[in-house]
Biopython code that builds the backbone (N, CA, C, O; Angstrom):
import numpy as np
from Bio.PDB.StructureBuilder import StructureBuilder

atoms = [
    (1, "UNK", "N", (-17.148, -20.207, -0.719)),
    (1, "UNK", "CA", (-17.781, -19.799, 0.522)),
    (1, "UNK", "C", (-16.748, -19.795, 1.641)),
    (1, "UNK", "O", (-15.984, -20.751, 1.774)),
    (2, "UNK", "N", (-16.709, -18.726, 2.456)),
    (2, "UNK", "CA", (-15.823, -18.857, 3.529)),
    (2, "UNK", "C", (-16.314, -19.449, 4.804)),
    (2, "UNK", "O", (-17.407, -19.470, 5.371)),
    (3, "UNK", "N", (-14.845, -20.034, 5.117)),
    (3, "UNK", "CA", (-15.359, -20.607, 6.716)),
    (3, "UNK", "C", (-15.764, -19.580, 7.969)),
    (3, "UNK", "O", (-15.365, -18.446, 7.703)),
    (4, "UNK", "N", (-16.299, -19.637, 8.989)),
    (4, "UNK", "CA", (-16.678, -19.340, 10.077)),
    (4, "UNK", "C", (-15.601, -18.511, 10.421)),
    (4, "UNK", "O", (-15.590, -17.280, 10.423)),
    (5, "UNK", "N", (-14.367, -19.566, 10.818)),
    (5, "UNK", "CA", (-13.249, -18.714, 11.234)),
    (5, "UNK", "C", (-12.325, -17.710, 10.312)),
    (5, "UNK", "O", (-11.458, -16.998, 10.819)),
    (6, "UNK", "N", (-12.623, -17.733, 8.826)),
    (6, "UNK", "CA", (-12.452, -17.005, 8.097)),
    (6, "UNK", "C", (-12.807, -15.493, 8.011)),
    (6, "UNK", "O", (-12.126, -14.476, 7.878)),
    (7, "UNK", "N", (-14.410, -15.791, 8.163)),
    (7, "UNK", "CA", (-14.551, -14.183, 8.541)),
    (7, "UNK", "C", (-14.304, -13.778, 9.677)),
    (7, "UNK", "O", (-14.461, -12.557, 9.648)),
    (8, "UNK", "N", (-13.954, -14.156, 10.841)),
    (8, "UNK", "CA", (-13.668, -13.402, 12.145)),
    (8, "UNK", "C", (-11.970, -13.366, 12.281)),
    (8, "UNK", "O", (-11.242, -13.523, 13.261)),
    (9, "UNK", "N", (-11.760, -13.169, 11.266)),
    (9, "UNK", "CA", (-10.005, -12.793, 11.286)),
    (9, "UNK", "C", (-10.144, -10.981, 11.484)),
    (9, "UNK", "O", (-11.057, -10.211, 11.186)),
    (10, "UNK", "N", (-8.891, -10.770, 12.074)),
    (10, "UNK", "CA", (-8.327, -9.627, 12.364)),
    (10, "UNK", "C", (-7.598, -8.747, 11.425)),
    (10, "UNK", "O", (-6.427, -9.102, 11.292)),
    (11, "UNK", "N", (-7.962, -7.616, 10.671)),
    (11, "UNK", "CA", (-7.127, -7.457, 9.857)),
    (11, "UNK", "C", (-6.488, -6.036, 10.456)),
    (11, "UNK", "O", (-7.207, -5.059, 10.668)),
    (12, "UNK", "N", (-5.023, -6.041, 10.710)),
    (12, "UNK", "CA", (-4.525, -4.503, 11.193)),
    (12, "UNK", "C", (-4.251, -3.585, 10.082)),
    (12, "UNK", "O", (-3.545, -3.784, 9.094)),
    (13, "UNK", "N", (-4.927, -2.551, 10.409)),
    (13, "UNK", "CA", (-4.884, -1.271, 9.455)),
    (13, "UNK", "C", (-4.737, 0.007, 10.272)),
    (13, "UNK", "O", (-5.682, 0.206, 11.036)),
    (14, "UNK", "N", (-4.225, 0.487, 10.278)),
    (14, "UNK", "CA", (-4.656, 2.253, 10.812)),
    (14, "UNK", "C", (-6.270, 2.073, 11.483)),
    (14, "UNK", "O", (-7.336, 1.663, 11.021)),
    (15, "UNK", "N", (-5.801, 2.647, 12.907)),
    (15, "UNK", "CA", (-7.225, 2.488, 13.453)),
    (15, "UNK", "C", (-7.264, 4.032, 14.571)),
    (15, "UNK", "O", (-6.195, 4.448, 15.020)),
    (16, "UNK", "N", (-8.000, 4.429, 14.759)),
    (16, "UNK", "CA", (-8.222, 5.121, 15.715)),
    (16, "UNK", "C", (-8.544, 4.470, 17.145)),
    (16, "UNK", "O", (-8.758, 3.260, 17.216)),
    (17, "UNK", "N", (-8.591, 5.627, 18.756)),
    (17, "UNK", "CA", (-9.098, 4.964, 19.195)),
    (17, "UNK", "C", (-10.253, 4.138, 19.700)),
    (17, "UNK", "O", (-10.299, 3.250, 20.551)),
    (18, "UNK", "N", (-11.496, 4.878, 18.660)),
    (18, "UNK", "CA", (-12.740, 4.432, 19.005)),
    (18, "UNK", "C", (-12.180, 3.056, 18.317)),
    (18, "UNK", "O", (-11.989, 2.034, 18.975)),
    (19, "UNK", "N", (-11.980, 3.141, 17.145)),
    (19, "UNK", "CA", (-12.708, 1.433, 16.243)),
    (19, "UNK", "C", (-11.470, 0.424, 17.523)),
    (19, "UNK", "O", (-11.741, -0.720, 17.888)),
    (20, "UNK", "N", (-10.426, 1.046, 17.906)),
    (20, "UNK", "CA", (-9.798, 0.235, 18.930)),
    (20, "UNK", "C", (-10.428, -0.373, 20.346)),
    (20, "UNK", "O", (-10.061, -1.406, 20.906)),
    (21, "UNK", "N", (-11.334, 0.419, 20.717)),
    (21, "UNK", "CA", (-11.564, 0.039, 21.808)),
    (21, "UNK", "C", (-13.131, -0.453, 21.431)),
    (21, "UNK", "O", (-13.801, -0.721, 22.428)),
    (22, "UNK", "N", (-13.694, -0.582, 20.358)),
    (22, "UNK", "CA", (-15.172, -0.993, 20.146)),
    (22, "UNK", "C", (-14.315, -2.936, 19.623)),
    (22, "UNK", "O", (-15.003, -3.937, 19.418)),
    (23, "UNK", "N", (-12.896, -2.894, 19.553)),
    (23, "UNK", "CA", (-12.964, -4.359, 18.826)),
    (23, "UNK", "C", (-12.591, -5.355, 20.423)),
    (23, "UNK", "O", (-12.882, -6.512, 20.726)),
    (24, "UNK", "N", (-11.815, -4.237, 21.191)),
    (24, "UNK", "CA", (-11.789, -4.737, 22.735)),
    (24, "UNK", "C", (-13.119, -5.176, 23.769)),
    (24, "UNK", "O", (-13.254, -5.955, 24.712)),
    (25, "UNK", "N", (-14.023, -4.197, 23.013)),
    (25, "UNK", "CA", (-15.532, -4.057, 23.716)),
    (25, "UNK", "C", (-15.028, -3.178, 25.098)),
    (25, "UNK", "O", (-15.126, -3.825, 26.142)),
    (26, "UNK", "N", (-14.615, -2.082, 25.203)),
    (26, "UNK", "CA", (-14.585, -1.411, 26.316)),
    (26, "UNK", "C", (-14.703, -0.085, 25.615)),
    (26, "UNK", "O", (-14.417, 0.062, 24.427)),
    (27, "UNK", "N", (-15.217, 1.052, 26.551)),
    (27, "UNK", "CA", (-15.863, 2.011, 26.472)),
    (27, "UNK", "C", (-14.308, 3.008, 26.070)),
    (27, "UNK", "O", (-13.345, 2.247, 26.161)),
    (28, "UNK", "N", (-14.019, 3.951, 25.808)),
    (28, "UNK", "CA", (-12.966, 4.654, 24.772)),
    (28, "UNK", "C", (-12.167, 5.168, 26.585)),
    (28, "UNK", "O", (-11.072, 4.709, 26.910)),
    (29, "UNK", "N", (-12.658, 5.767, 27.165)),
    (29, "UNK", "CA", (-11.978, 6.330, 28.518)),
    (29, "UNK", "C", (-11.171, 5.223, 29.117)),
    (29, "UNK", "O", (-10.027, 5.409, 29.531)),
    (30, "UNK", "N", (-11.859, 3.923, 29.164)),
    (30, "UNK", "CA", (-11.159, 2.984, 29.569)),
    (30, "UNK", "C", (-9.784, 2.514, 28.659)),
    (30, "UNK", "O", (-8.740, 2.164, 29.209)),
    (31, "UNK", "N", (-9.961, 2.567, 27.190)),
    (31, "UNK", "CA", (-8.959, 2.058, 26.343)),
    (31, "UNK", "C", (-7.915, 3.180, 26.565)),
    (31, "UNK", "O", (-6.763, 2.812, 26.336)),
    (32, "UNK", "N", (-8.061, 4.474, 26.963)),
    (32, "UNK", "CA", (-7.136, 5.510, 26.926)),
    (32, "UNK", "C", (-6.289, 5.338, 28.044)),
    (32, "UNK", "O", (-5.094, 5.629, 27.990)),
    (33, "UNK", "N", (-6.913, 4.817, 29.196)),
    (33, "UNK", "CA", (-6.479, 4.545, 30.331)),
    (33, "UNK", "C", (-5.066, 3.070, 30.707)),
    (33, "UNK", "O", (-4.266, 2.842, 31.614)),
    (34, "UNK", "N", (-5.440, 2.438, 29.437)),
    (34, "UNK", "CA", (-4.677, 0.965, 29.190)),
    (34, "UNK", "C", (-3.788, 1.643, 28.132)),
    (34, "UNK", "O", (-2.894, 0.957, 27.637)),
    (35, "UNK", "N", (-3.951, 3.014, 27.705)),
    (35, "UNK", "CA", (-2.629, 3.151, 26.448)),
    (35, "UNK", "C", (-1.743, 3.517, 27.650)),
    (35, "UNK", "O", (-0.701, 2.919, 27.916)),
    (36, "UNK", "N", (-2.211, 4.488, 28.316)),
    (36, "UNK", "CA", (-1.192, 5.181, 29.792)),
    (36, "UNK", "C", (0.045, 4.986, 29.686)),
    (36, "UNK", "O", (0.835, 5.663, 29.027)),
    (37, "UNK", "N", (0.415, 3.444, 30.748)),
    (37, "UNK", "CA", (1.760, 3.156, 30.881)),
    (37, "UNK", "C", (2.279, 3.176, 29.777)),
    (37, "UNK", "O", (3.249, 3.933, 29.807)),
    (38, "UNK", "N", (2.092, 2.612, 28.559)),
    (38, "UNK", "CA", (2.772, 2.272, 27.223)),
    (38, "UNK", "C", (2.715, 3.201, 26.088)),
    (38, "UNK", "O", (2.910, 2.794, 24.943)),
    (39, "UNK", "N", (2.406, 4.683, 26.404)),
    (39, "UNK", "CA", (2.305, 5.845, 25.612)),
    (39, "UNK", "C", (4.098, 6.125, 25.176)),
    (39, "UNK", "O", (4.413, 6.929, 24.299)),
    (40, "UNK", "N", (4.768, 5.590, 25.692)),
    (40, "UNK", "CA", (6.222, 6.162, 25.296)),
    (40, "UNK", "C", (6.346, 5.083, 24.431)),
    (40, "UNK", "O", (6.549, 5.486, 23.286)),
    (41, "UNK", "N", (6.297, 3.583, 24.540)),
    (41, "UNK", "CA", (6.725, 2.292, 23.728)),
    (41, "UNK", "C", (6.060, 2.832, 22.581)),
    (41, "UNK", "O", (6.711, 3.199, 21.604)),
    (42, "UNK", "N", (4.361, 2.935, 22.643)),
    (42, "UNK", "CA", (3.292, 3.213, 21.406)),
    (42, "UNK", "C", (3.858, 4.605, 20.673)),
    (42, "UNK", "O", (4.346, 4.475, 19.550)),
    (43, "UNK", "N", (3.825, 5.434, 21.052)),
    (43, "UNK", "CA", (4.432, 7.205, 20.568)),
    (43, "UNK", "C", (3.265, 7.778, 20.205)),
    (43, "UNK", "O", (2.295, 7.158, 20.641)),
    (44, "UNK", "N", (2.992, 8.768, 19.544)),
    (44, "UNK", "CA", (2.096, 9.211, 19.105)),
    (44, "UNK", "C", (1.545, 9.289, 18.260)),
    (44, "UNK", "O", (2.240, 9.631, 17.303)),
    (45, "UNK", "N", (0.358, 9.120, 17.998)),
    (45, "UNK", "CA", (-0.499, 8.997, 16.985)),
    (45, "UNK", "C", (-0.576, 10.139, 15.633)),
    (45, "UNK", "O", (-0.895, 11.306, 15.864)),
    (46, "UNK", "N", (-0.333, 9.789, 14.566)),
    (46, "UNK", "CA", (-0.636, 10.771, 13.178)),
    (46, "UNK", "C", (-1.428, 11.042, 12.652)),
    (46, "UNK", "O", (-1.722, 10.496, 11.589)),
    (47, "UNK", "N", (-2.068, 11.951, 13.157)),
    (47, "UNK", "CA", (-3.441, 12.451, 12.425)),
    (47, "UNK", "C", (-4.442, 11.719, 12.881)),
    (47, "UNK", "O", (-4.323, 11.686, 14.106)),
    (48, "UNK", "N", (-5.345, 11.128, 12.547)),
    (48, "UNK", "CA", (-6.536, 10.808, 14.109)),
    (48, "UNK", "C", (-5.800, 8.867, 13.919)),
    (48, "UNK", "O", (-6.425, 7.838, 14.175)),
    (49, "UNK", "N", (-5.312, 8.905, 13.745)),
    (49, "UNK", "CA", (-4.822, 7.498, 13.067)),
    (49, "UNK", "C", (-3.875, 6.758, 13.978)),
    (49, "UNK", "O", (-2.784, 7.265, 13.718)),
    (50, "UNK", "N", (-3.682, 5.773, 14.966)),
    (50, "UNK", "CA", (-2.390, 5.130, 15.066)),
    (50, "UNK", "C", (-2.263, 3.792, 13.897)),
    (50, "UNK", "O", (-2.999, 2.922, 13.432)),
    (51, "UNK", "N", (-0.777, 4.274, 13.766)),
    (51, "UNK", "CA", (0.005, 3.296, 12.551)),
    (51, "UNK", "C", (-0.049, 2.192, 13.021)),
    (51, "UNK", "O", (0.011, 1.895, 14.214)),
    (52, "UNK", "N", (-0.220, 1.186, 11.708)),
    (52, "UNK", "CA", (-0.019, -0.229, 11.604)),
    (52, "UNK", "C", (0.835, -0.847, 12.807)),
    (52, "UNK", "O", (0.497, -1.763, 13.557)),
    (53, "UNK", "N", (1.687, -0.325, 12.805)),
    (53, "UNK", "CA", (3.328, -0.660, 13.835)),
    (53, "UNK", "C", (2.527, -0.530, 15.120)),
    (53, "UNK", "O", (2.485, -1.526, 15.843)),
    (54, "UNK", "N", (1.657, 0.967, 15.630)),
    (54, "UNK", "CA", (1.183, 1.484, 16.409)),
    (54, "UNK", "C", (0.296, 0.346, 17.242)),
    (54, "UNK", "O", (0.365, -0.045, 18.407)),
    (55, "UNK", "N", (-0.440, 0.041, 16.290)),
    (55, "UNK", "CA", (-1.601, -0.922, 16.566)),
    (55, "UNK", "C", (-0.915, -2.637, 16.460)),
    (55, "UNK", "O", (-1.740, -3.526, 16.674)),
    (56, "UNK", "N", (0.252, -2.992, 16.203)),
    (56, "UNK", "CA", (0.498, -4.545, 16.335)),
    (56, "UNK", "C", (1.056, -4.274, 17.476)),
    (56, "UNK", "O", (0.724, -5.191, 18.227)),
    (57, "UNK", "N", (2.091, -3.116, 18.349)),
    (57, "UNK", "CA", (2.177, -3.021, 19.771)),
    (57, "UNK", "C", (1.070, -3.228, 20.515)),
    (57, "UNK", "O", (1.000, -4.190, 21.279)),
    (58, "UNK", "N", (0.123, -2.382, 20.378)),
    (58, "UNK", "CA", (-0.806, -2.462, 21.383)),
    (58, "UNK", "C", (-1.896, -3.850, 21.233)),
    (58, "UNK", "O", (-3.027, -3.906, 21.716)),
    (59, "UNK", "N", (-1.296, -4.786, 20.530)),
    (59, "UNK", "CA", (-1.943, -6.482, 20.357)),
    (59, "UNK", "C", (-1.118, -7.215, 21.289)),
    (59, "UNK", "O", (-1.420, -8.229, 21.919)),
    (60, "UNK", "N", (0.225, -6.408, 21.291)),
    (60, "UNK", "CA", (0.946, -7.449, 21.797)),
    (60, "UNK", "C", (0.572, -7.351, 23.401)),
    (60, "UNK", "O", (0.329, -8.258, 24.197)),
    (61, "UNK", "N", (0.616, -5.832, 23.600)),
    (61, "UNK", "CA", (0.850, -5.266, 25.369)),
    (61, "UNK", "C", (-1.075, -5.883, 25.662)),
    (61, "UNK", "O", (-1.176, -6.407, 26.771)),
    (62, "UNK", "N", (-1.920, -5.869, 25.160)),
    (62, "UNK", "CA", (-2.939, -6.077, 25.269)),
    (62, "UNK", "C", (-3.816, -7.502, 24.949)),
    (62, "UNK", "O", (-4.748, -8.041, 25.546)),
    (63, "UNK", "N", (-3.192, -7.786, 23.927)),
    (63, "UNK", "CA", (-3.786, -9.469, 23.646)),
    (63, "UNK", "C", (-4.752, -9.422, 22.574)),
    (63, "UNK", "O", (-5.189, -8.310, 22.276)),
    (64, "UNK", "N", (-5.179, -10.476, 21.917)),
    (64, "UNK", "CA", (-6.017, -10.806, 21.244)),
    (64, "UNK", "C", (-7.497, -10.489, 21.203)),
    (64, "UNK", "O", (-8.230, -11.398, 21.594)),
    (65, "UNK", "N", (-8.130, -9.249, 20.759)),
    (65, "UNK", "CA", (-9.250, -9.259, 21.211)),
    (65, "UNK", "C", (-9.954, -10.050, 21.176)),
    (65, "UNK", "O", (-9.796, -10.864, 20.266)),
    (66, "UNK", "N", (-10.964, -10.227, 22.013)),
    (66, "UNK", "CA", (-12.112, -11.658, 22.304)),
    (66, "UNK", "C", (-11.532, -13.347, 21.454)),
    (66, "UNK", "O", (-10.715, -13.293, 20.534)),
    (67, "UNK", "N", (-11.818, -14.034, 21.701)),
    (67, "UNK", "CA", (-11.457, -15.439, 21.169)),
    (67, "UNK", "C", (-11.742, -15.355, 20.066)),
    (67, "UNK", "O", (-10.718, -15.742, 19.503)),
    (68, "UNK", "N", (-12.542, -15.078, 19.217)),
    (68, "UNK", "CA", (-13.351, -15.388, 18.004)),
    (68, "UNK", "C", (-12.006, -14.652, 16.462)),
    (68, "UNK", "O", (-11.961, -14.924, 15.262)),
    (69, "UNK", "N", (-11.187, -13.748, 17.287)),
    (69, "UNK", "CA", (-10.477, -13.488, 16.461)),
    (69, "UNK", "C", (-8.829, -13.569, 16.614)),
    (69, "UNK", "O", (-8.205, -13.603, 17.675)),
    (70, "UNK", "N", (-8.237, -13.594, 15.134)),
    (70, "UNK", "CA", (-6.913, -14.269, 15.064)),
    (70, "UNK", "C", (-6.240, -13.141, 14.436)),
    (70, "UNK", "O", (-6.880, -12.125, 14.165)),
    (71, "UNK", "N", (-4.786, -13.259, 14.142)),
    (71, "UNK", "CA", (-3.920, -12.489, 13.628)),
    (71, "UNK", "C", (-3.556, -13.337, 12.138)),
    (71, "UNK", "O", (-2.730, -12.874, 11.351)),
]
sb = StructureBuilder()
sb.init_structure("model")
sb.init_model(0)
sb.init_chain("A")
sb.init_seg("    ")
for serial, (resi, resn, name, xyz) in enumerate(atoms, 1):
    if name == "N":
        sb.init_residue(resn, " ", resi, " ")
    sb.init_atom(name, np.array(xyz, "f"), 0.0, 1.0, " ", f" {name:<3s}", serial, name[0])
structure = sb.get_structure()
């Protein structure tokens, strides 16, 4: 049986930006608005997809979503 904090781990995979900004809890216009400044560091996205690499930048420039989850 897993622990509590077991299932609320983070796992990074290829994400788009909806499932990105639904794990932030902010509405998708707003998450587009926080890629902005950091669109040159991040680069561009492949196919509806930002890469693994893509998405551990934008953990770092952005933080941990909500408490409940870990890296």
């Amino acid at each position: 049986m897993q622990s509590k904090s077991e299932k609320n781990e983070l796992v990074i995979t290829p994400m788009n930006a909806v499932q990105l900004a639904k794990i932030y809890g902010v509405g998708i216009k707003t998450f587009r608005k926080w890629l902005e400044p950091h669109r040159q560091e991040i680069g561009k996205k492949i196919g509806r997809f930002y890469t693994i690499n893509q998405v551990k930048i934008m953990l770092e420039k952005f933080g941990i979503p909500g408490s409940n989850f870990k890296l």
